[in-house]
VMD Tcl script that builds the backbone (N, CA, C; Angstrom):
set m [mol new atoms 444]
animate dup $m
set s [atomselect $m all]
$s set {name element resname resid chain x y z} {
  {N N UNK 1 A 75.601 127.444 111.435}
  {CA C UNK 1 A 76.347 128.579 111.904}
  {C C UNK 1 A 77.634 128.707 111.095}
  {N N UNK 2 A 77.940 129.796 110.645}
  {CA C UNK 2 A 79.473 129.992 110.250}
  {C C UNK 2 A 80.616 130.041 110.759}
  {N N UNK 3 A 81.595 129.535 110.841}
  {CA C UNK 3 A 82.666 129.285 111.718}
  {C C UNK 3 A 83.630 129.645 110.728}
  {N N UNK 4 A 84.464 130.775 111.661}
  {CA C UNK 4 A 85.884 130.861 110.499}
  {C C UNK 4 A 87.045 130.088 110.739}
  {N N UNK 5 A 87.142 129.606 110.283}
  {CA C UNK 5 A 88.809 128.499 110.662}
  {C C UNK 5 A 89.848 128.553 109.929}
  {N N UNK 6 A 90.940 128.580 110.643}
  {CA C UNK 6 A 92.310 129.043 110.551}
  {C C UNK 6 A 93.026 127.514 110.960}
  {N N UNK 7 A 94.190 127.677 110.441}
  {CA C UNK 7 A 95.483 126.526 110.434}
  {C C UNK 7 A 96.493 127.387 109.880}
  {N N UNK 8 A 97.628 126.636 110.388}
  {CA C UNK 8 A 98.880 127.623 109.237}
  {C C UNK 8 A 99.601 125.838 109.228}
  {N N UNK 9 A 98.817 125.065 109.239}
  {CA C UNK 9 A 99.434 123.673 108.836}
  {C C UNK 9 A 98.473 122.889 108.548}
  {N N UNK 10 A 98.394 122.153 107.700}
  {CA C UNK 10 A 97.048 120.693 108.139}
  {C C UNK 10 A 97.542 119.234 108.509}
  {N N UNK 11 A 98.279 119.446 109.838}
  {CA C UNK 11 A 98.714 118.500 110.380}
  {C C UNK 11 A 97.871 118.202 111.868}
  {N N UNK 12 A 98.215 117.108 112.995}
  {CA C UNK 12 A 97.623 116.980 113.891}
  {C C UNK 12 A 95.623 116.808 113.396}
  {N N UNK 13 A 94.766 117.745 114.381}
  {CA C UNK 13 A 94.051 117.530 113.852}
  {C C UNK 13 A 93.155 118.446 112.917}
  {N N UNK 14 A 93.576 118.939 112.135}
  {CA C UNK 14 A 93.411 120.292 111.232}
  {C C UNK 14 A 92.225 119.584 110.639}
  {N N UNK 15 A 92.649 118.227 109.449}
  {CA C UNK 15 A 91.636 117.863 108.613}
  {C C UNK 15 A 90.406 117.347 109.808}
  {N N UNK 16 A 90.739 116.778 111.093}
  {CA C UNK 16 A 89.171 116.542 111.243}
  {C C UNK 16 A 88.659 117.591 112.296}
  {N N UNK 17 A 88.823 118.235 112.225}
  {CA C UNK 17 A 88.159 119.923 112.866}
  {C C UNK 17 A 87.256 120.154 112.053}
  {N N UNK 18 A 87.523 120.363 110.539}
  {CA C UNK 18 A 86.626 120.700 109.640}
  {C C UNK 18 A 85.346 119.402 109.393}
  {N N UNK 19 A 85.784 118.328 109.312}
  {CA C UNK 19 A 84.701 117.007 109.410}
  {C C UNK 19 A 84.155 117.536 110.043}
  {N N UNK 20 A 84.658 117.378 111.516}
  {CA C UNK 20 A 84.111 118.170 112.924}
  {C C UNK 20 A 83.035 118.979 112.413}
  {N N UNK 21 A 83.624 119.864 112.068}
  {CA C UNK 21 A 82.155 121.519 112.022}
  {C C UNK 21 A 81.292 120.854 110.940}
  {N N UNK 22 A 81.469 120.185 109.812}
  {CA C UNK 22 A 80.610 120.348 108.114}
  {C C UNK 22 A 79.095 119.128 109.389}
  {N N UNK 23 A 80.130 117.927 110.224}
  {CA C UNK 23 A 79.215 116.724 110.799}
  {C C UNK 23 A 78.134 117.542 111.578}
  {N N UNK 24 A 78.476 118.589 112.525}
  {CA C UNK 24 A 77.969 118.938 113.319}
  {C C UNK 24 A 76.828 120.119 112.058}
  {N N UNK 25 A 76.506 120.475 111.272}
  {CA C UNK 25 A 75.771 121.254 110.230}
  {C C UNK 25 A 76.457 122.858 110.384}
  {N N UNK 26 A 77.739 122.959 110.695}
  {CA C UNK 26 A 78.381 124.141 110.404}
  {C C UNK 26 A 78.682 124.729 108.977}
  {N N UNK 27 A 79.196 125.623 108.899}
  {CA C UNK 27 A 79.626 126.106 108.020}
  {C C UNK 27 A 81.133 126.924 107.541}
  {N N UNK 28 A 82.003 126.189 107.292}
  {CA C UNK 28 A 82.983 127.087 107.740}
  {C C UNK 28 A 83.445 127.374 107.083}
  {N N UNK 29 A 84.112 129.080 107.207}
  {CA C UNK 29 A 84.220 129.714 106.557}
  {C C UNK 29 A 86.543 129.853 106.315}
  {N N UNK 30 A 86.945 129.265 105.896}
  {CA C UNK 30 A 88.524 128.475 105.234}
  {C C UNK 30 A 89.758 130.022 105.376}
  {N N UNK 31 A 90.937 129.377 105.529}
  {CA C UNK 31 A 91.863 130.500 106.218}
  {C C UNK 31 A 92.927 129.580 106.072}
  {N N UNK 32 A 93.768 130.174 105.908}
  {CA C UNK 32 A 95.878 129.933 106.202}
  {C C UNK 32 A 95.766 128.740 104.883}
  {N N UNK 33 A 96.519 127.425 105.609}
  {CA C UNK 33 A 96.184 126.232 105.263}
  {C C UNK 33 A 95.403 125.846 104.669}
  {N N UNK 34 A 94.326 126.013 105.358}
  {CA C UNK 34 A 92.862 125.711 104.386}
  {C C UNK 34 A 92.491 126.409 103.013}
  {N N UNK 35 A 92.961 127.147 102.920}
  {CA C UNK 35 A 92.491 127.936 101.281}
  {C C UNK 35 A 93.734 128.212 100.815}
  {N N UNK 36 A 93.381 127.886 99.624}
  {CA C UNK 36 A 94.538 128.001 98.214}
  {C C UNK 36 A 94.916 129.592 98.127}
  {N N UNK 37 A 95.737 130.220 98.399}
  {CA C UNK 37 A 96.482 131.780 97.895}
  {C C UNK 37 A 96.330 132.396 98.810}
  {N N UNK 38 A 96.287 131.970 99.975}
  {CA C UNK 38 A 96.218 132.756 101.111}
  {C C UNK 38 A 97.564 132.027 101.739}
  {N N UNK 39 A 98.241 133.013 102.354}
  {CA C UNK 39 A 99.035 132.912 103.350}
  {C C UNK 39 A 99.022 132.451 104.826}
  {N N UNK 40 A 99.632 131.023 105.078}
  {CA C UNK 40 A 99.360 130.196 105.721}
  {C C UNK 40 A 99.719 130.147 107.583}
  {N N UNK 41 A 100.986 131.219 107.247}
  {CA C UNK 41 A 101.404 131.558 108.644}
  {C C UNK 41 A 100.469 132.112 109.914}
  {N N UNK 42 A 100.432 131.379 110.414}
  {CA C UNK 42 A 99.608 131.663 112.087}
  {C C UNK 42 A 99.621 133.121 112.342}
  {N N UNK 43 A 100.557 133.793 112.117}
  {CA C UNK 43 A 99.599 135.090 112.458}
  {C C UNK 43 A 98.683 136.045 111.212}
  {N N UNK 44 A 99.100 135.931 110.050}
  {CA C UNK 44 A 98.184 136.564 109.079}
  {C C UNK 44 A 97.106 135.188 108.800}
  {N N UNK 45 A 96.758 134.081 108.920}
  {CA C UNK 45 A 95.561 133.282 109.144}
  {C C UNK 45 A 94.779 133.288 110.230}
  {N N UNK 46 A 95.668 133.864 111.425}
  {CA C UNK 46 A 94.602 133.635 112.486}
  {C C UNK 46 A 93.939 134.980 112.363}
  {N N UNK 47 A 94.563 135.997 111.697}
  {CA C UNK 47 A 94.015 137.462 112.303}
  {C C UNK 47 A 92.734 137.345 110.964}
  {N N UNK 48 A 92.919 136.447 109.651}
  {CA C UNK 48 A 91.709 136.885 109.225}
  {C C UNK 48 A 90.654 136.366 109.760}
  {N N UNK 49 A 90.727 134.942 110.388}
  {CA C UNK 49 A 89.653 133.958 110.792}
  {C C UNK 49 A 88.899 135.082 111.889}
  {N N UNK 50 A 89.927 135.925 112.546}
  {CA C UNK 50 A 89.357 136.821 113.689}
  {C C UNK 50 A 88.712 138.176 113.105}
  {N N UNK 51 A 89.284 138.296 111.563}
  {CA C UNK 51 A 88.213 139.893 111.299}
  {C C UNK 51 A 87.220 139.141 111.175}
  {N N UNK 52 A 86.740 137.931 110.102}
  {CA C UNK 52 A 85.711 137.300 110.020}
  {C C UNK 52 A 84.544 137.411 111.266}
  {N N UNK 53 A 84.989 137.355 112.490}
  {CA C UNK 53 A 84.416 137.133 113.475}
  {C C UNK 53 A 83.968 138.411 113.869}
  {N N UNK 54 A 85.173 139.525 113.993}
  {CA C UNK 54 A 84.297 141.187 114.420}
  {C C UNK 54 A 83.876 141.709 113.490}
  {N N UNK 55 A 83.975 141.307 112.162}
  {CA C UNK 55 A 83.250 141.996 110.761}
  {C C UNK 55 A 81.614 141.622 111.074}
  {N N UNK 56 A 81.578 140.548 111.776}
  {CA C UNK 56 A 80.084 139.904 111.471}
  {C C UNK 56 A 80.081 138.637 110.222}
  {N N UNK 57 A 81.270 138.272 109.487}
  {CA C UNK 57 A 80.861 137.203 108.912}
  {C C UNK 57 A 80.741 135.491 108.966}
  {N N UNK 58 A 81.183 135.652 110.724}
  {CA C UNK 58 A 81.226 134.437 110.936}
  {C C UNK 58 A 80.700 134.600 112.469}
  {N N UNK 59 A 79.915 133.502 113.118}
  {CA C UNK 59 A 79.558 133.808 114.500}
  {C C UNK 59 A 80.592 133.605 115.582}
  {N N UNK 60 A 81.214 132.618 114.916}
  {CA C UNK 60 A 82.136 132.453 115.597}
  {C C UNK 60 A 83.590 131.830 115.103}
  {N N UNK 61 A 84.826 131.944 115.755}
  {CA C UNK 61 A 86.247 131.386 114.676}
  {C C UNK 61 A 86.259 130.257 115.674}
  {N N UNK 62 A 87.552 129.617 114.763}
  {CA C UNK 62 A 88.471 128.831 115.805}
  {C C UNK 62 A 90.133 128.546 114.514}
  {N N UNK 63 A 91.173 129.000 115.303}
  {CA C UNK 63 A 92.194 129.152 115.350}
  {C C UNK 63 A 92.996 128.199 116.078}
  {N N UNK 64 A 94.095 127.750 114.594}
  {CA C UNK 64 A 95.150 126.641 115.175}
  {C C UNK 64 A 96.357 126.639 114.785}
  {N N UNK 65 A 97.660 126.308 115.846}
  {CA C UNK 65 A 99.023 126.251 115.073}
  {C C UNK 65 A 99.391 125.403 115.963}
  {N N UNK 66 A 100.663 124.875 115.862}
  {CA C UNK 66 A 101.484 124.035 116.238}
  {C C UNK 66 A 101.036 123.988 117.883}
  {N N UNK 67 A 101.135 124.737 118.863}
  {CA C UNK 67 A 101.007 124.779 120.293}
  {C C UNK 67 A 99.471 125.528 120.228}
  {N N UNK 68 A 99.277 126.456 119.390}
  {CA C UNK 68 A 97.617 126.975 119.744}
  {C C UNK 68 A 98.171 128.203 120.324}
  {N N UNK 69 A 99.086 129.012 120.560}
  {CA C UNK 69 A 99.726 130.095 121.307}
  {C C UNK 69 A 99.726 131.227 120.433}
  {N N UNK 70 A 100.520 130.876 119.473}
  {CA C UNK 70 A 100.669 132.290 118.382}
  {C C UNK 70 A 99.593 132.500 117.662}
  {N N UNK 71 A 98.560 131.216 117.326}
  {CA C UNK 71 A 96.804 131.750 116.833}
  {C C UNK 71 A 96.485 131.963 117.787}
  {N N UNK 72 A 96.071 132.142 119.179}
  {CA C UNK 72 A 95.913 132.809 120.177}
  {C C UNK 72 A 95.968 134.210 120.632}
  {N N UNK 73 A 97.500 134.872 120.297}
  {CA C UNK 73 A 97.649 135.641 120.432}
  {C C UNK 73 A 97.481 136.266 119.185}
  {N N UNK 74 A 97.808 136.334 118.431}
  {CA C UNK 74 A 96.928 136.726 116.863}
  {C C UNK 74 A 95.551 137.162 116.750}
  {N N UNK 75 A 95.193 136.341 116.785}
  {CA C UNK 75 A 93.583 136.538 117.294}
  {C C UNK 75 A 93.374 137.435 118.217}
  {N N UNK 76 A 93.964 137.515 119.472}
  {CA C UNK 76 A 93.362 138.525 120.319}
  {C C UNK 76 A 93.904 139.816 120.258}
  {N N UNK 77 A 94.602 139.931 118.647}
  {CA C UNK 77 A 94.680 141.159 118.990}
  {C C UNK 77 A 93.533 142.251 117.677}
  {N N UNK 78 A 93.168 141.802 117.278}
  {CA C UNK 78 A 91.753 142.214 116.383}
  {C C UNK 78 A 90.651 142.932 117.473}
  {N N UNK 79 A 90.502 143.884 117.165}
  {CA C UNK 79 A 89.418 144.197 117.997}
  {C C UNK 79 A 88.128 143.495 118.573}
  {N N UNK 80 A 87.521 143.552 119.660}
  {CA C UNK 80 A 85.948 143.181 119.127}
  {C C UNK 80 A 86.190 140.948 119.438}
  {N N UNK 81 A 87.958 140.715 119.663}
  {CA C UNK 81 A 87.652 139.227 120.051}
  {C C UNK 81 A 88.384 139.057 121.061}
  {N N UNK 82 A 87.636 137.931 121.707}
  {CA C UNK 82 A 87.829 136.869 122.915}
  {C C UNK 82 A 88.263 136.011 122.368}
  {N N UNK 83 A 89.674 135.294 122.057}
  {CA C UNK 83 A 89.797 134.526 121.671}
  {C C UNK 83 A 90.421 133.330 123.320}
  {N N UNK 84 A 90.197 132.210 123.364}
  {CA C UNK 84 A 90.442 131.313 124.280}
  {C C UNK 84 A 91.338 130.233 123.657}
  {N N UNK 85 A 92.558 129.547 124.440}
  {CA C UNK 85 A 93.520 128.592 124.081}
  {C C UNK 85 A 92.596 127.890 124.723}
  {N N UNK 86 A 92.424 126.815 124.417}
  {CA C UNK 86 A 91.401 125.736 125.290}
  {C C UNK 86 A 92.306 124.152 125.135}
  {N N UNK 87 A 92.450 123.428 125.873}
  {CA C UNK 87 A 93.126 122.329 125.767}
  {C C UNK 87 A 92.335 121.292 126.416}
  {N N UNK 88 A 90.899 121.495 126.510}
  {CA C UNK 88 A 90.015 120.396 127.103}
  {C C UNK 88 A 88.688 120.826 127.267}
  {N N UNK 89 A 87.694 120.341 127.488}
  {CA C UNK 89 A 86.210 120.859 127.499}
  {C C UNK 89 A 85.953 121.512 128.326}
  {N N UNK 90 A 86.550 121.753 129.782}
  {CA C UNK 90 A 86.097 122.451 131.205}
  {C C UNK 90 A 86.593 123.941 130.421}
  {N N UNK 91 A 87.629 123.868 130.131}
  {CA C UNK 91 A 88.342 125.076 129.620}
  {C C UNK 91 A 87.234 126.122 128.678}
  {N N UNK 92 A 87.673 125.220 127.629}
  {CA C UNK 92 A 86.347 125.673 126.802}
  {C C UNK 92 A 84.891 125.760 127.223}
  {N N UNK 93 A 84.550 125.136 127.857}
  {CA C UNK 93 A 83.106 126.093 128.947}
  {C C UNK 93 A 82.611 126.548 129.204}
  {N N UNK 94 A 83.869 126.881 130.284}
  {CA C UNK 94 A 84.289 128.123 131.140}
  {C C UNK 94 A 84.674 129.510 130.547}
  {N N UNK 95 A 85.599 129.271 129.193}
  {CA C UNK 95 A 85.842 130.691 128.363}
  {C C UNK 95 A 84.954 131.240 127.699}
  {N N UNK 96 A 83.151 130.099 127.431}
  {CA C UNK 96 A 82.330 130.759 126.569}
  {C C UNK 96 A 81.247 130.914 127.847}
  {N N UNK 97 A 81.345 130.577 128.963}
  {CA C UNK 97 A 80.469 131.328 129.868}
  {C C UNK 97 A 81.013 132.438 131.090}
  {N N UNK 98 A 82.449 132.348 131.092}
  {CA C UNK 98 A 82.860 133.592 131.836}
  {C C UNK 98 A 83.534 134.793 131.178}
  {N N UNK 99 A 83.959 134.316 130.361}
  {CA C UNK 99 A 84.889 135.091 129.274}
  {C C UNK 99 A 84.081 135.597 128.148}
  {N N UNK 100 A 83.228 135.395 127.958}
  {CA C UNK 100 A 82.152 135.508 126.805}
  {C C UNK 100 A 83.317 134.959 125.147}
  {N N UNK 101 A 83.973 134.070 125.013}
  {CA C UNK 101 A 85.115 134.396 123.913}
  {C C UNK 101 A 84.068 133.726 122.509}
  {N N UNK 102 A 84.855 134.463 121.838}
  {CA C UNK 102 A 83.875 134.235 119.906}
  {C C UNK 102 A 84.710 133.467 119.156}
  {N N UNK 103 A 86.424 133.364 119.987}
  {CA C UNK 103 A 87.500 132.946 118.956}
  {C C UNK 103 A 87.926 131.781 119.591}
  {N N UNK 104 A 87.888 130.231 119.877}
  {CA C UNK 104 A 88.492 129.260 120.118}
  {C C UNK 104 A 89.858 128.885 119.564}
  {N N UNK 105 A 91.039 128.910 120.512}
  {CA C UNK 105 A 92.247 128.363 119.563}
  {C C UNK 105 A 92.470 127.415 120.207}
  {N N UNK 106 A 93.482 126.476 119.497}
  {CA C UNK 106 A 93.742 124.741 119.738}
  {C C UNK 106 A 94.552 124.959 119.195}
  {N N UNK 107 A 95.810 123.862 119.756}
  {CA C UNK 107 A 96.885 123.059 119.612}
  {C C UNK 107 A 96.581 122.146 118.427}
  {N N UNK 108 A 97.514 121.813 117.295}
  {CA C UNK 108 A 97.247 120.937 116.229}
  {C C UNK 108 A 98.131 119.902 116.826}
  {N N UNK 109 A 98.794 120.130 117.689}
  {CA C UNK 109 A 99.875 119.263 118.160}
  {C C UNK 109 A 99.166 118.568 119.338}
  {N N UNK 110 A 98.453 119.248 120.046}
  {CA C UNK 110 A 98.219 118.692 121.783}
  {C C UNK 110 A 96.938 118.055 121.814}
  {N N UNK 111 A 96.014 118.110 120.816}
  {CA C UNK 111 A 94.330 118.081 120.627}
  {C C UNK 111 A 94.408 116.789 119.929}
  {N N UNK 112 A 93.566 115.596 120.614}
  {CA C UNK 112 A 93.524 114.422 120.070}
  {C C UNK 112 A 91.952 114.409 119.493}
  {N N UNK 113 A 91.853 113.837 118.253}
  {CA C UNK 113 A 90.095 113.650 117.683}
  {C C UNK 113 A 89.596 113.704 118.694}
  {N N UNK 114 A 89.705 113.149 119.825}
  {CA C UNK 114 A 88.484 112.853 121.086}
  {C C UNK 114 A 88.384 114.001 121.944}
  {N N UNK 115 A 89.304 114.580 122.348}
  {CA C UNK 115 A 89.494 115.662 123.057}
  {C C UNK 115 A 88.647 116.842 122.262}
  {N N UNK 116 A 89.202 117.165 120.807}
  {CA C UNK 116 A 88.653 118.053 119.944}
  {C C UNK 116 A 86.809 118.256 119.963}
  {N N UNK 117 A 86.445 116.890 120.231}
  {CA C UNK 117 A 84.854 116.702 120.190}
  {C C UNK 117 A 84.148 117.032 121.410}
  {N N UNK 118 A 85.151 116.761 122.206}
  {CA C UNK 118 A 84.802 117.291 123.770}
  {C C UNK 118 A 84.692 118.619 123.681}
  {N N UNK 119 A 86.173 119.452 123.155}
  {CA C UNK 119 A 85.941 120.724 123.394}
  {C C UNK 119 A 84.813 121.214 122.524}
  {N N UNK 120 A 84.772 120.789 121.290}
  {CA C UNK 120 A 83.876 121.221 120.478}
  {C C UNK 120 A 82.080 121.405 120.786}
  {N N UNK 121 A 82.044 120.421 121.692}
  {CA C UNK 121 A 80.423 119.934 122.649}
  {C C UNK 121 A 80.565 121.172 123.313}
  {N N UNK 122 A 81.403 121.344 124.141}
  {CA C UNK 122 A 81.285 122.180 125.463}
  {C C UNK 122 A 80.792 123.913 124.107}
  {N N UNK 123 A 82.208 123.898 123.631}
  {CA C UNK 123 A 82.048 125.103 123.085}
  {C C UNK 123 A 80.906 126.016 122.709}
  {N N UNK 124 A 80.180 124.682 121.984}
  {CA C UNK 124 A 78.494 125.405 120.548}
  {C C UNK 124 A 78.004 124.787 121.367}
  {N N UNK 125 A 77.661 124.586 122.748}
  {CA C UNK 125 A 76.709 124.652 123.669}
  {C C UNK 125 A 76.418 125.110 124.589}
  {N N UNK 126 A 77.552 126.201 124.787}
  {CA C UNK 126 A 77.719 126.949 125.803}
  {C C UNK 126 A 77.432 128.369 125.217}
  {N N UNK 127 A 76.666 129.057 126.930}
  {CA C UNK 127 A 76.472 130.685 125.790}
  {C C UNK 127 A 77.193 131.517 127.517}
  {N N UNK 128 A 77.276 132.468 127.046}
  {CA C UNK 128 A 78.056 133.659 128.154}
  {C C UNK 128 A 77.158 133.945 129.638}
  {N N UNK 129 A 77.361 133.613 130.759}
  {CA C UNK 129 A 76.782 133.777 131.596}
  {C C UNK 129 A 76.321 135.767 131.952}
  {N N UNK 130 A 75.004 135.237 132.484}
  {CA C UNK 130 A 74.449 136.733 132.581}
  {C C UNK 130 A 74.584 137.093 134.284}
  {N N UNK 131 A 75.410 136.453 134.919}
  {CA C UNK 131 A 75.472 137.070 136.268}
  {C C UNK 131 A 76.268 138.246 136.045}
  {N N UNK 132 A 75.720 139.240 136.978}
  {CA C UNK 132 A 76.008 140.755 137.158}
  {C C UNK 132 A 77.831 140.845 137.233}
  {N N UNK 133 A 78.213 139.859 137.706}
  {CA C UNK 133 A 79.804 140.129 137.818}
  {C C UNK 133 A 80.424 139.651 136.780}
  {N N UNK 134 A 79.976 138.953 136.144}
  {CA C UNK 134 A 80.873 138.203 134.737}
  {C C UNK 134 A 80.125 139.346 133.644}
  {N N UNK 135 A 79.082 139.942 133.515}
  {CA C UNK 135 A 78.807 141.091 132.530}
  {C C UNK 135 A 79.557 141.640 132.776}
  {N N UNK 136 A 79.659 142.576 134.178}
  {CA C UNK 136 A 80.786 143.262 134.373}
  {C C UNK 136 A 82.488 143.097 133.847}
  {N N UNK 137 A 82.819 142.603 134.355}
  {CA C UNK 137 A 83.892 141.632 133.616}
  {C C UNK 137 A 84.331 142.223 131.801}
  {N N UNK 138 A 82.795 141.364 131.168}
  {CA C UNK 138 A 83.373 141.601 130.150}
  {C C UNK 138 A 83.465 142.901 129.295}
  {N N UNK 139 A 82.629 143.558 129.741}
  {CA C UNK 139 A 82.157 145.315 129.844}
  {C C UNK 139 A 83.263 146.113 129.879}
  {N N UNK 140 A 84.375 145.727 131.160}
  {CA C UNK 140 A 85.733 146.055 131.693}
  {C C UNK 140 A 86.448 145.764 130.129}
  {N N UNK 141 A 86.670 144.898 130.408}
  {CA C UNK 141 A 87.441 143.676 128.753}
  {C C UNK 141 A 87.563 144.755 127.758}
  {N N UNK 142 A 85.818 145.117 127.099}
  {CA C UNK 142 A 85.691 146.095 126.180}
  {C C UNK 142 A 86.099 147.577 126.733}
  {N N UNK 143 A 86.120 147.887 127.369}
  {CA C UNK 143 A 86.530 148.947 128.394}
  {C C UNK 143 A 88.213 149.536 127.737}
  {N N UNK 144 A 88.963 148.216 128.693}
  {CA C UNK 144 A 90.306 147.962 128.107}
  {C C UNK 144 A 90.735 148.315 126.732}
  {N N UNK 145 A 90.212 147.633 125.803}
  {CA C UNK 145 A 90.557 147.724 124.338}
  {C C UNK 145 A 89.680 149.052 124.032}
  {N N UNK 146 A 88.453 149.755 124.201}
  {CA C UNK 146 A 88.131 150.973 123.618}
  {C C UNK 146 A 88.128 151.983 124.654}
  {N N UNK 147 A 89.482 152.862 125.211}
  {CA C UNK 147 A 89.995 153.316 126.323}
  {C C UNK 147 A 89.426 155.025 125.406}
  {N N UNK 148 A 88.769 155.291 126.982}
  {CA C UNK 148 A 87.824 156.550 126.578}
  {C C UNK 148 A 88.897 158.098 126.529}
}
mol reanalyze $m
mol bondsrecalc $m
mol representation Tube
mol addrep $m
């Protein structure tokens, strides 16, 4: 799967996120930090990792800065994403089965290797629940952002 990933640092756990995705047979597709001539700051890295994601060239992102807040909000403001701050596996879950979200952001600061693998399990194993009220939900969501 292609994963777009964003950093605007490679501190905390930036370098093993990417181990993370290449171990697990991902593919990811490099942003801020991670790629040479691109501009590293959390909000022009997170917003490309997030066109990546509503363009169709990645299935899914994940977005990181110092607290996980400003790639967060970066991210959600691209059309077309769910992006989720997740700080543990229930979290992350829960945002890819109630929230339907495509964009995972993390703390480089708060996310320990072990934690990261947790969320990372929950995440690419979780798919969007089809009960009638959480469709609804996200229907609303899109609703919100494409106001008739």
């Amino acid at each position: 799967m292609r994963v777009s990933v964003a950093a605007d640092e490679l501190t905390g756990v930036a370098e093993v996120l990417l181990e993370e995705l290449r171990h697990r047979g991902h593919e990811p597709i490099l942003h801020g930090a991670y790629a040479e001539g691109e501009r590293s700051d959390w909000a022009w890295a997170s917003e490309s990792a997030a066109r990546d994601v509503a363009e169709g060239r990645a299935e899914h992102g994940i977005v990181a800065c110092w607290t996980g807040t400003g790639a967060w909000i970066a991210a959600n403001k691209v059309r077309g994403i769910r992006a989720a701050l997740c700080g543990d596996a229930a979290t992350a879950e829960g945002a890819r089965r109630w929230n339907d979200a495509n964009v995972l952001a993390l703390s480089l600061r708060r996310t320990s290797p072990a934690e990261l693998e947790e969320i990372l399990d929950a995440w690419f194993s979780g798919s969007s629940s089809e009960d009638e009220d959480d469709v609804e939900n996200i229907v609303h969501v899109q609703e919100i952002e494409h106001p008739r």
